[in-house]
C-alpha positions as CSV (number, residue, x, y, z in Angstrom):
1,X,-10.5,-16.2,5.7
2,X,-13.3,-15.1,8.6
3,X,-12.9,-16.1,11.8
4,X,-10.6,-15.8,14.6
5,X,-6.7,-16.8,14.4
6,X,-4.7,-18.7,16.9
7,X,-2.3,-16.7,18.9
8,X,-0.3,-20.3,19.7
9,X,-0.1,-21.0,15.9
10,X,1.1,-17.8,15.3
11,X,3.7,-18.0,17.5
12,X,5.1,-20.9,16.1
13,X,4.6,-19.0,12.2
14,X,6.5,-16.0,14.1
15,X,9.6,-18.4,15.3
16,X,10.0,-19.6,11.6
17,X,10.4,-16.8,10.2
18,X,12.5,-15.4,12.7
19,X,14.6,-18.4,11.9
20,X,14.4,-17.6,7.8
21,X,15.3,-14.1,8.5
22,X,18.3,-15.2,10.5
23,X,20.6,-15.6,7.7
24,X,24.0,-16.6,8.9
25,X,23.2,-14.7,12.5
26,X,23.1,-17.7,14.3
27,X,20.0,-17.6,17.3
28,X,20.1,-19.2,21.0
29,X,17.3,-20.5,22.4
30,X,17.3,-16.6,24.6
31,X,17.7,-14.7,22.0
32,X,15.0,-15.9,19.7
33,X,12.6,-16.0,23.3
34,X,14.2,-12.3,23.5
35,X,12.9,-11.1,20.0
36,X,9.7,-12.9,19.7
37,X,8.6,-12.0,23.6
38,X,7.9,-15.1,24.3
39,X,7.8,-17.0,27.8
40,X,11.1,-19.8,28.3
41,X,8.2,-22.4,28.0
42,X,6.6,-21.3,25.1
43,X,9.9,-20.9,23.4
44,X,11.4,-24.1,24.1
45,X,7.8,-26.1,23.4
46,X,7.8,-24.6,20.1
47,X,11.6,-25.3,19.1
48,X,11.6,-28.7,20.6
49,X,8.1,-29.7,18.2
50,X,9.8,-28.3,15.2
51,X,13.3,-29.7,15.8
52,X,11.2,-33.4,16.0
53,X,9.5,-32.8,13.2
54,X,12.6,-31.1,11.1
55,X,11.7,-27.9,10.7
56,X,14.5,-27.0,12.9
57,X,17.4,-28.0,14.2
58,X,19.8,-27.3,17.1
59,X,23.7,-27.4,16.5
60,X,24.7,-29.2,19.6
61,X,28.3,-27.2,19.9
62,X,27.2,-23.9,19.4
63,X,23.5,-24.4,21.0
64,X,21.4,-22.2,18.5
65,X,19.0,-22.9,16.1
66,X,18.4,-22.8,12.1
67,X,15.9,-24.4,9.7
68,X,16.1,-27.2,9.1
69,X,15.9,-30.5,6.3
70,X,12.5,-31.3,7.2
71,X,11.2,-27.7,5.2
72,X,13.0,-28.9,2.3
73,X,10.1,-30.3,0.7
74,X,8.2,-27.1,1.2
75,X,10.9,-25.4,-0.5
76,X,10.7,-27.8,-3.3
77,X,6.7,-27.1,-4.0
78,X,6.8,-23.5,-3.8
79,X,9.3,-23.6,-6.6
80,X,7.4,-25.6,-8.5
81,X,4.6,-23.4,-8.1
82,X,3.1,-22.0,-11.2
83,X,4.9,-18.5,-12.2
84,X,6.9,-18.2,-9.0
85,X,10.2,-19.0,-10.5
86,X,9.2,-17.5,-13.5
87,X,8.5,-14.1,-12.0
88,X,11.4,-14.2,-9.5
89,X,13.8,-14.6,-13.0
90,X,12.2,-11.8,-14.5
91,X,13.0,-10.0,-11.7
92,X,16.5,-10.9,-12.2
93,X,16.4,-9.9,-15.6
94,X,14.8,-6.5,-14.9
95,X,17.3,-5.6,-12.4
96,X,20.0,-6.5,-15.0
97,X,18.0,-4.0,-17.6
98,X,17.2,-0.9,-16.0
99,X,19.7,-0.9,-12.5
100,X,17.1,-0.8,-10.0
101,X,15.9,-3.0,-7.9
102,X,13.0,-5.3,-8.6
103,X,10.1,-7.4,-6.8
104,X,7.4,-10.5,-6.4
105,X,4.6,-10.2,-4.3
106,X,1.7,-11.9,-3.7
107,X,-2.0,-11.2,-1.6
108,X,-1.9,-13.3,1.6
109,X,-5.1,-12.4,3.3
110,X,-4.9,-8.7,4.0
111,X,-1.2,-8.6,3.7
112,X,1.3,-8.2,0.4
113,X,4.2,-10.4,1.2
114,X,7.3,-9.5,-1.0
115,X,8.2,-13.1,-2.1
116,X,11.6,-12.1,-3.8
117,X,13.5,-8.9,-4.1
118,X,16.0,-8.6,-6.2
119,X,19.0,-5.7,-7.0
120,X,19.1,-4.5,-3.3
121,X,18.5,-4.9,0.3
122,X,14.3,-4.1,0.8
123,X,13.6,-0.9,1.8
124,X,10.8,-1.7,2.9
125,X,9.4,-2.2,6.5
126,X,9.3,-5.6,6.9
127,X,8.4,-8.8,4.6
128,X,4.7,-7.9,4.9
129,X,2.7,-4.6,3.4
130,X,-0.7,-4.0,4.4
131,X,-3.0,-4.9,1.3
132,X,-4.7,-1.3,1.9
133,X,-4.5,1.9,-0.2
134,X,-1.8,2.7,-1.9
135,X,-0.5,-0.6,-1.8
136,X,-1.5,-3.4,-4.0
137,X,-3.5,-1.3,-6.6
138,X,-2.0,-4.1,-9.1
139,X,-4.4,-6.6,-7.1
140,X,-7.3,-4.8,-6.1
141,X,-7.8,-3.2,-9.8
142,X,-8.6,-6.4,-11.3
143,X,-10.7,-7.4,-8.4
144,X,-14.1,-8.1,-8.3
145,X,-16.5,-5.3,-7.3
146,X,-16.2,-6.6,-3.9
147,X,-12.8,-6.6,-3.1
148,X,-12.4,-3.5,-4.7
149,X,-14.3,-1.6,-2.8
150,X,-13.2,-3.8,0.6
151,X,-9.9,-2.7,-0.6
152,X,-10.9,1.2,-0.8
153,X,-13.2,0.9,2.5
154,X,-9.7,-0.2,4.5
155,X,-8.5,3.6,4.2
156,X,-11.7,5.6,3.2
157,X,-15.7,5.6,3.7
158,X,-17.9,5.2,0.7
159,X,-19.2,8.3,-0.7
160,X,-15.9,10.8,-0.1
161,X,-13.6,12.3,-2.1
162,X,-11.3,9.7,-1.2
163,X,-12.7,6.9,-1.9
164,X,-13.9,8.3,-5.7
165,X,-10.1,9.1,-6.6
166,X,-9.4,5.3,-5.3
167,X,-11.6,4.0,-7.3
168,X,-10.3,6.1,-10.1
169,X,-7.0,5.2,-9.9
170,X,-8.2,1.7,-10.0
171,X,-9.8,2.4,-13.3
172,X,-6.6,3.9,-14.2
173,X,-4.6,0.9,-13.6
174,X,-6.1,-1.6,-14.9
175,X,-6.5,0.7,-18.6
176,X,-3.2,1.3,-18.7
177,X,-2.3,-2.3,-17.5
178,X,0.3,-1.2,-14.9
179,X,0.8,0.2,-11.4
180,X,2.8,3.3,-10.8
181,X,3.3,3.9,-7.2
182,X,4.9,7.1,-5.7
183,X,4.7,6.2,-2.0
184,X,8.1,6.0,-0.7
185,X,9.5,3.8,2.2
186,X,9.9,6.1,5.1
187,X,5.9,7.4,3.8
188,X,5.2,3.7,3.7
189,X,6.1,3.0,7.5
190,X,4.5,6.0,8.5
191,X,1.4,4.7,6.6
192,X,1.5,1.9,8.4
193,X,1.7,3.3,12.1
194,X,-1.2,5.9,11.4
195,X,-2.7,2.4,10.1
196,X,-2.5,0.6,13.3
197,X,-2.9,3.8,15.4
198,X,-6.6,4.0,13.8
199,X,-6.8,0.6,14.1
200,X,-7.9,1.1,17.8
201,X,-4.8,-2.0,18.3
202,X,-3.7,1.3,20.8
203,X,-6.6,3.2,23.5
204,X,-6.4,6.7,22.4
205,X,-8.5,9.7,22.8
206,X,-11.7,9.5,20.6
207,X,-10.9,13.5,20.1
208,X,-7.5,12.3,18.0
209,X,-9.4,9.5,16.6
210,X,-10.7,12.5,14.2
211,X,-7.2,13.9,12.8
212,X,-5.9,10.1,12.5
213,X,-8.6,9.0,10.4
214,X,-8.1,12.7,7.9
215,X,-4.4,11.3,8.2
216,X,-5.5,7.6,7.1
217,X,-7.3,9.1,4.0
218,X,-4.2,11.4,2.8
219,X,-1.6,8.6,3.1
220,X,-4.3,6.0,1.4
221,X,-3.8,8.7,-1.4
222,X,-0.3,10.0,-1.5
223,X,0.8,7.1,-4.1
224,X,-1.3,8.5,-6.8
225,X,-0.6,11.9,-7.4
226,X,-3.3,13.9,-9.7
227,X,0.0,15.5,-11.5
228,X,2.5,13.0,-12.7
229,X,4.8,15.6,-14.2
230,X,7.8,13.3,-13.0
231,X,8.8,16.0,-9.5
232,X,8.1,12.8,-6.9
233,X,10.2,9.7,-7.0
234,X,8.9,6.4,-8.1
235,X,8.6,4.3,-5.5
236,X,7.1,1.1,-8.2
237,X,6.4,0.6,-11.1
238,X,4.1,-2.5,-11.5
239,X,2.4,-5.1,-13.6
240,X,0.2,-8.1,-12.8
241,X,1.0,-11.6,-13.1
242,X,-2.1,-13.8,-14.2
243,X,-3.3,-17.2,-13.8
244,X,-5.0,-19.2,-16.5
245,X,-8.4,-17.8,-14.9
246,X,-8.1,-14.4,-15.1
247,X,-6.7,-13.9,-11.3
248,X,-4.1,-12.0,-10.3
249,X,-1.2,-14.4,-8.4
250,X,1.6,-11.8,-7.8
251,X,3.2,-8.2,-9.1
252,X,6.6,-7.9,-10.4
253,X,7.6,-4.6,-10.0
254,X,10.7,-2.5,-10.2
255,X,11.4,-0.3,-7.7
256,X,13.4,3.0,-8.8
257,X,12.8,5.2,-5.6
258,X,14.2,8.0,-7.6
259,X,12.6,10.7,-9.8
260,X,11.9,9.6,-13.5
261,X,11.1,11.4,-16.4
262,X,7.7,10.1,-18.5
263,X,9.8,8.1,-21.2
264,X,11.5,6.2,-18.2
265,X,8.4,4.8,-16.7
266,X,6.9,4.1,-19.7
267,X,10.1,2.2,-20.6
268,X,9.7,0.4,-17.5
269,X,6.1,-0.4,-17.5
270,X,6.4,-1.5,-21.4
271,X,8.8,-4.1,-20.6
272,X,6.9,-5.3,-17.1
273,X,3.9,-6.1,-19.7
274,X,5.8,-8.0,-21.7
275,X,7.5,-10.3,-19.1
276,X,4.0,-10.7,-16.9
277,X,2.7,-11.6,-20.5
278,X,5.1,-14.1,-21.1
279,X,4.4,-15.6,-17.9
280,X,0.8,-15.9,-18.3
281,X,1.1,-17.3,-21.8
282,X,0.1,-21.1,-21.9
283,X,3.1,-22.9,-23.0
284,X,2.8,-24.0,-26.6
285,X,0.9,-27.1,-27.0
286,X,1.8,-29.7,-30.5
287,X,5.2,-31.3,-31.2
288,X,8.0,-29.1,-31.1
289,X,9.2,-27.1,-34.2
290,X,12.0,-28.3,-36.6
291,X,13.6,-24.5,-36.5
């Protein structure tokens, strides 16, 4: 979506997740001020609105804050939302299969958000990936022409040698059907500072502008190596989920972050087909068989 966001909105998105991510650490009104870096008013407008409304609420012994019933019916609809349970329970099942650990995500604006993880604490920094090279090639491979080359142009210029092996691994993904990513996490954080480094989110000297842009294009790359011979660990293996148009909704992927032979991932990927399949498939429509 185009246009400017709202920093006040935003802080209230940022307090609610703060308070999802809180798991049994209970938050004071100082703390959560503390970790969001907000002002005392700002914090205590924004938890007094949502503890009206329910989306908070305050324990009156202990003084801090969790989510609260009013969110329940939020809960309730993204459950119900087409493939979501069914992917997270294929995660489940993958994770049960193979040992490793295994993900949803889905495209929110020009951000992966890792819906469910299953098998593991996430490695990974944060809830949120940049949708940029070499994340998301499960998305941007079924993309139209346009996003696929907004989603190449976010790490290289049209016309290099960069961009051309994007756009070949796109063609490469969506042959085969899946995503095999070798980016691991510690690459993937560093990917993500040189990200907002040549962003130009921090003033720096246009003379390093140079060497941060040649370092933009090799990280953009270093999840699809030109020799899979099985020497780098797999950071995911992954297939697209699609909606009864042709879309993609979310990737399941597992997550070995270890180094696996050819037979392994094609193991993998085999059975990541057959479970996104399944989840496309249209339920069977008639009366219901006698067997």
């Amino acid at each position: 979506m185009r246009g400017a966001s709202s920093a006040p909105t935003l802080r209230v998105v940022e307090v609610v997740e703060l308070l999802a991510r809180s798991g049994d650490d209970a938050l004071r009104y100082t703390d959560i001020a503390r970790e969001l870096d907000l002002s005392q008013a700002t914090t205590h407008a924004i938890l007094k609105t949502l503890c009206d409304r329910g989306w908070a609420s305050r324990d009156p012994v202990s003084k801090t804050f969790a989510l609260g019933a009013g969110l329940t019916f939020i809960a309730d609809m993204m459950v119900a939302r087409p493939f979501a349970h069914a992917a997270r329970a294929a995660a489940v099942e993958l994770v049960a299969e193979f040992g490793y650990a295994a993900s949803v995500s889905e495209k929110v604006g020009d951000t992966l958000a890792i819906t469910a993880f299953e098998g593991g604490e996430s490695p990974w920094p944060g809830d949120h990936i940049p949708y940029a090279p070499p994340f998301g090639a499960g998305f941007a491979a079924w993309d139209t022409d346009e996003g696929r080359r907004a989603w190449i142009e976010r790490a290289a210029s049209a016309g290099t040698e960069t961009a051309a092996r994007l756009e070949e691994a796109l063609d490469r993904t969506r042959e085969r059907g899946f995503d095999v990513d070798y980016t691991s996490p510690a690459m993937a954080e560093a990917a993500g500072l040189v990200g907002t480094l040549a962003s130009g989110a921090i003033a720096l000297p246009v003379s390093i502008r140079g060497t941060l842009d040649q370092l933009r294009a090799e990280f953009s790359s270093i999840g699809f190596p030109n020799d899979n011979s099985g020497r780098e660990p797999v950071a995911a293996v992954a297939a697209p989920v699609f909606d009864h148009r042709g879309q993609v909704v979310s990737l399941l992927a597992v997550h070995p972050l270890v180094e696996l032979p050819g037979r392994m991932i094609d193991s993998i990927s085999r059975r990541l087909v057959e479970l996104t399949t399944a989840i496309c498939a249209p339920a069977p429509s008639g009366p219901p068989s006698d067997r």
